[in-house]
C-alpha positions as CSV (number, residue, x, y, z in Angstrom):
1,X,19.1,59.9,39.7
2,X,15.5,61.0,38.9
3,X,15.5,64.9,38.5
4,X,12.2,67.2,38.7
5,X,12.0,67.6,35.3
6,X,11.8,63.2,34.4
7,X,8.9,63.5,37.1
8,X,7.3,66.3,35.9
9,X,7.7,65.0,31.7
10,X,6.3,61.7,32.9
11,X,2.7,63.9,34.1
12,X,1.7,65.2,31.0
13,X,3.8,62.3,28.4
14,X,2.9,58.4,28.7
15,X,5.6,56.1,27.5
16,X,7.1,59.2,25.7
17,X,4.4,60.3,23.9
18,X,2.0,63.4,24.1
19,X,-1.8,63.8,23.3
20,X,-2.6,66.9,24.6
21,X,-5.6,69.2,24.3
22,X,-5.1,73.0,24.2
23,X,-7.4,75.0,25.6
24,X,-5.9,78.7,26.0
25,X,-8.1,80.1,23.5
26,X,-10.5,81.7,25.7
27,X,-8.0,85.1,25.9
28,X,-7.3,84.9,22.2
29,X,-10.8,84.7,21.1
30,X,-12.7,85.0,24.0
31,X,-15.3,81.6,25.1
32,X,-15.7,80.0,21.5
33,X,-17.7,76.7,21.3
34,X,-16.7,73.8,23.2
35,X,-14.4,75.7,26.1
36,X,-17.6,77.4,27.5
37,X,-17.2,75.5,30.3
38,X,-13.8,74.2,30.8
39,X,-14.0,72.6,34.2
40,X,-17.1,70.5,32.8
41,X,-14.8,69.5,29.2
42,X,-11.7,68.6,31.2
43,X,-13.7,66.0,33.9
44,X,-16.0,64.6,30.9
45,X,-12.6,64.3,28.4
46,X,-9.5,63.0,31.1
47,X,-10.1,59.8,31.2
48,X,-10.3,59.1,27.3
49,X,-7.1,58.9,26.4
50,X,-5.3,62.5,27.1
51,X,-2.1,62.8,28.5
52,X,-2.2,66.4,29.6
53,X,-4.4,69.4,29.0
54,X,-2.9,73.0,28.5
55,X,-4.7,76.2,30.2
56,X,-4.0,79.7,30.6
57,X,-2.7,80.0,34.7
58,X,-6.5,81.3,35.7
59,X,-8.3,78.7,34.7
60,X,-6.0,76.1,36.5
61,X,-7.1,78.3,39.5
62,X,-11.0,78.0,39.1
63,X,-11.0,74.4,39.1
64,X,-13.0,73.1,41.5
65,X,-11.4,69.4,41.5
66,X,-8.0,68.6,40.5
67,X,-7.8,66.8,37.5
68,X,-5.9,63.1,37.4
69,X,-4.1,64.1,34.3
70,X,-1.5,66.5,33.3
71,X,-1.5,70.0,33.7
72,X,0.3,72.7,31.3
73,X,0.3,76.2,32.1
74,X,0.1,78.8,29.4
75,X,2.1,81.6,30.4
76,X,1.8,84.0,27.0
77,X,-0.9,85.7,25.3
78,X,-2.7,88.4,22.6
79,X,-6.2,89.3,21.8
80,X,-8.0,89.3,19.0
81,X,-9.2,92.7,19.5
82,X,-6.0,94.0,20.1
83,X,-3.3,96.4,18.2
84,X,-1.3,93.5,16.9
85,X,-2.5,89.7,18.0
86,X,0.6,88.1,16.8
87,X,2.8,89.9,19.7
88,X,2.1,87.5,23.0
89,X,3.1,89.2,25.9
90,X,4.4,87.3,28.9
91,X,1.5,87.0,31.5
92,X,3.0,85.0,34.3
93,X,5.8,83.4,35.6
94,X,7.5,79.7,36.3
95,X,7.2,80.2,39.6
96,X,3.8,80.9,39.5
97,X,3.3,77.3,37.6
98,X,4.7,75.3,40.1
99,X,2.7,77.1,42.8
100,X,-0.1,76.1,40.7
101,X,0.7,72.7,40.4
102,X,1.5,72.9,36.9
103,X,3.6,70.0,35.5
104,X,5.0,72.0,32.2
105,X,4.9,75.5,31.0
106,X,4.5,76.5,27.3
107,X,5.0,80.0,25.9
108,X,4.0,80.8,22.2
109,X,6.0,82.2,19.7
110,X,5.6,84.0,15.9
111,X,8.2,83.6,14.2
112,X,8.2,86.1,11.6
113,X,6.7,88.6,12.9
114,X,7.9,92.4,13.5
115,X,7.5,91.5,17.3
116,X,9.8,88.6,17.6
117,X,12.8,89.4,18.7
118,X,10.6,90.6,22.4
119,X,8.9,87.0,22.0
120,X,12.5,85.5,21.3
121,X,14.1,87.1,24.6
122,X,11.3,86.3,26.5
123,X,11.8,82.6,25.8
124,X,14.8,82.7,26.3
125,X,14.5,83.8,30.0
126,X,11.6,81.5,30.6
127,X,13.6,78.5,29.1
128,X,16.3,79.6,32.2
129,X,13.5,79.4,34.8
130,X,12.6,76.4,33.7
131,X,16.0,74.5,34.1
132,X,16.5,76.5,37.2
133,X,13.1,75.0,38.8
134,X,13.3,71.8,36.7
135,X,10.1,71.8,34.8
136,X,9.4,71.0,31.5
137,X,9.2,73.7,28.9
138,X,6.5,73.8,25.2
139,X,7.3,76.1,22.9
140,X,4.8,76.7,20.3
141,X,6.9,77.7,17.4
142,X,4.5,79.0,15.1
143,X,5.6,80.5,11.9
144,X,3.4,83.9,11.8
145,X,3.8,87.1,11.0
146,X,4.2,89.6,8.2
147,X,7.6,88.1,7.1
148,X,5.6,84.9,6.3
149,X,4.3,83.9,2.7
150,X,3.4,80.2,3.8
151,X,3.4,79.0,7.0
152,X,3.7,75.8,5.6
153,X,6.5,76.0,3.8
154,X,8.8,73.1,5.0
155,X,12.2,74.9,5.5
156,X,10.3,78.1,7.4
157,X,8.8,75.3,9.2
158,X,12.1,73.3,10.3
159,X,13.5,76.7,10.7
160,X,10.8,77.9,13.7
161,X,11.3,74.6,15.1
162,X,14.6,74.8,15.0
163,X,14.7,77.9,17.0
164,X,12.4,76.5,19.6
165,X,14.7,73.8,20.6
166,X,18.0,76.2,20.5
167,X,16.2,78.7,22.6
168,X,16.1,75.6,25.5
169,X,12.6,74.3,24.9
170,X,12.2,70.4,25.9
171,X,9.1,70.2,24.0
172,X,8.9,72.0,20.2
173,X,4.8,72.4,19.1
174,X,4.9,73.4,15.4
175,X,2.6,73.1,12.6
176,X,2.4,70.4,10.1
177,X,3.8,70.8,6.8
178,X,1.0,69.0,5.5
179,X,3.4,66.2,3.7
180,X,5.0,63.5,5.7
181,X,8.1,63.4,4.0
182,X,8.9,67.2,4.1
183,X,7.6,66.8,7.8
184,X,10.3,63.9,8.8
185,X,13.0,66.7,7.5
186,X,11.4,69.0,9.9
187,X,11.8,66.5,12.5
188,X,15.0,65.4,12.1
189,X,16.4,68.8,11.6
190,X,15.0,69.4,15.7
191,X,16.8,68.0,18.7
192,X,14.2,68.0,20.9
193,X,10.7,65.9,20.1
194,X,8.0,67.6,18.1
195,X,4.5,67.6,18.4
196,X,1.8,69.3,16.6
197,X,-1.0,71.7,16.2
198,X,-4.1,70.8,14.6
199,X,-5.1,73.9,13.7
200,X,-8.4,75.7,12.4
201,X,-11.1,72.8,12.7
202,X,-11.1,69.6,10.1
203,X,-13.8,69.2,8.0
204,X,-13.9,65.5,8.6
205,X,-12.7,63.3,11.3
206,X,-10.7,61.4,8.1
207,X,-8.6,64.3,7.8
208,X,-7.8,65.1,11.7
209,X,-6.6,61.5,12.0
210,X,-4.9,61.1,8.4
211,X,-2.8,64.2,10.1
212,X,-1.7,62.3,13.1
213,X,-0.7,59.5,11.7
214,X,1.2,61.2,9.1
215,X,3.0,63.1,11.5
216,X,3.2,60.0,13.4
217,X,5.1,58.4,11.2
218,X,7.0,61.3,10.8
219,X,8.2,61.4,13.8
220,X,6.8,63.6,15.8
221,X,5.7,62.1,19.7
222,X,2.3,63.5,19.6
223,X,-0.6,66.1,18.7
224,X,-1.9,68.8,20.4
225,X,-5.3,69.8,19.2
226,X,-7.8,71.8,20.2
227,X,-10.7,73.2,18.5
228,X,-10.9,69.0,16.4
229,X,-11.2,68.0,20.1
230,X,-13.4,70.9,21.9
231,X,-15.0,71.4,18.7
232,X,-16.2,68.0,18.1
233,X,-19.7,66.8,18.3
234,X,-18.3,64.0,20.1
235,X,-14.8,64.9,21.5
236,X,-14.4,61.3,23.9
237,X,-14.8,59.3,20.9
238,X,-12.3,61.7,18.6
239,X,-9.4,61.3,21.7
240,X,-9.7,57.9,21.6
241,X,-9.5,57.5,17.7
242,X,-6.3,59.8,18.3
243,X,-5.1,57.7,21.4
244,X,-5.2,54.5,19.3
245,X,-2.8,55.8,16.5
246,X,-0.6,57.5,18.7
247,X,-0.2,54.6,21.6
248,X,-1.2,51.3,20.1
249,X,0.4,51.5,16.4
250,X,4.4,51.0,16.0
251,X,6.0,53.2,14.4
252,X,10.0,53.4,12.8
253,X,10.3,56.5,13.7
254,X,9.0,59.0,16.9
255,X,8.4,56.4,19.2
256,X,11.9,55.8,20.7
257,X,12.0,57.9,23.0
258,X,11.6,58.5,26.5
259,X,10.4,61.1,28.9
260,X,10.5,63.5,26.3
261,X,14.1,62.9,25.3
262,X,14.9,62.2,21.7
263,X,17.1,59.0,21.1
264,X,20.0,59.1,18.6
């Protein structure tokens, strides 16, 4: 039997595998470069080679044509202008998603920081809506905070990861340890698929796509990344340099699996 959440997985994955483009930012810092306009980004980058795109729950609102890829709504947030940006408040609601039409839900965590343990419980209750309503969960497990020397530190990594997928996340978003073989640890050590974040913006297109196929080959099902996609002076031609390694090269590891479900 097909449940909800298979449907809803197969909407913002394709053949178990995610290349997804963030664009929540405009809360955290407001209408940067490149998500100006996101209505105008979204039609002129869907049919490139995305799988899904990820929005905070207004924007999905003030679309004025539905898009014919997936949709991820964004349910937690901080400002930059605000007491303490690493403590993301909740700002909506599962229910809300679905009557938004959203196909997954992501929440954003910092690990780390002297506000975790709210973050913590409120993914937990999320992560209970979600298998109550059957829609996917992405939990961006970011390792942030004052308790955190580097945030790239392999074990802190596989740790916040770690903690994503315990919490009842289907999806884990992390960052990239920067080294593949540290990185395959980090995936192995997760029970549910990993994809990751690209970050502040590359200096070269050489190094955004030297960091998918690392993490490729890692393991991990996919990238989301936003400002080396909205950023880029040409952001169809950067997708579909980042479709080709993620859906047209085999890989031994991170691409068995299926609907978002890692294989033993």
């Amino acid at each position: 039997m097909v449940l909800g959440k298979e449907i809803r997985l197969n909407r913002i994955l394709k053949k178990g595998k995610m290349l997804c483009i963030p664009l929540d930012h405009g809360i955290s810092s407001g209408p940067i470069e490149g998500i100006k306009n996101i209505a105008k980004l979204i039609d002129q980058t869907q049919d490139s080679g995305l799988t899904c795109f990820l929005v905070n729950k207004g924007i999905i609102k003030s679309l004025p044509v539905a898009p014919n890829i997936g949709i991820i709504a964004h349910m937690s947030a901080a400002t930059s202008l605000g007491p303490d940006p690493n403590n993301k408040i909740l700002m909506g609601s599962v229910k809300e998603a679905i009557r938004l039409g959203a196909d997954g839900v992501s929440l954003h965590i910092n690990i780390g920081s002297k506000e975790e343990p709210n973050m913590l419980y409120k993914l937990g209750l999320v992560a209970d809506e979600c298998n109550e309503w059957n829609i996917p969960l992405i939990a961006m497990m970011y390792p942030r905070g004052e308790n955190i020397k580097n945030p790239h530190e392999p074990s802190v990594v596989a740790h916040a990861a770690r903690i994503g997928a315990e919490a009842g996340a289907d999806i884990v978003k992390t960052v990239y340890t920067g080294e593949m073989n540290s990185f395959k640890d980090v995936v192995k050590s997760c029970p549910v698929p990993i994809v990751i974040a690209g970050g502040p913006k590359s200096n070269t297109d050489t190094e955004i796509l030297q960091m998918c196929k690392d993490a490729m080959k890692a393991g991990a099902i996919g990238v989301t990344f936003g400002r080396n996609i909205f950023q880029h002076r040409e952001p169809n031609e950067i997708i579909k340099a980042l479709y080709s390694i993620i859906f047209e090269r085999d890989y031994n590891e991170g691409t068995k699996h299926k609907n978002g479900k890692k294989s033993s």
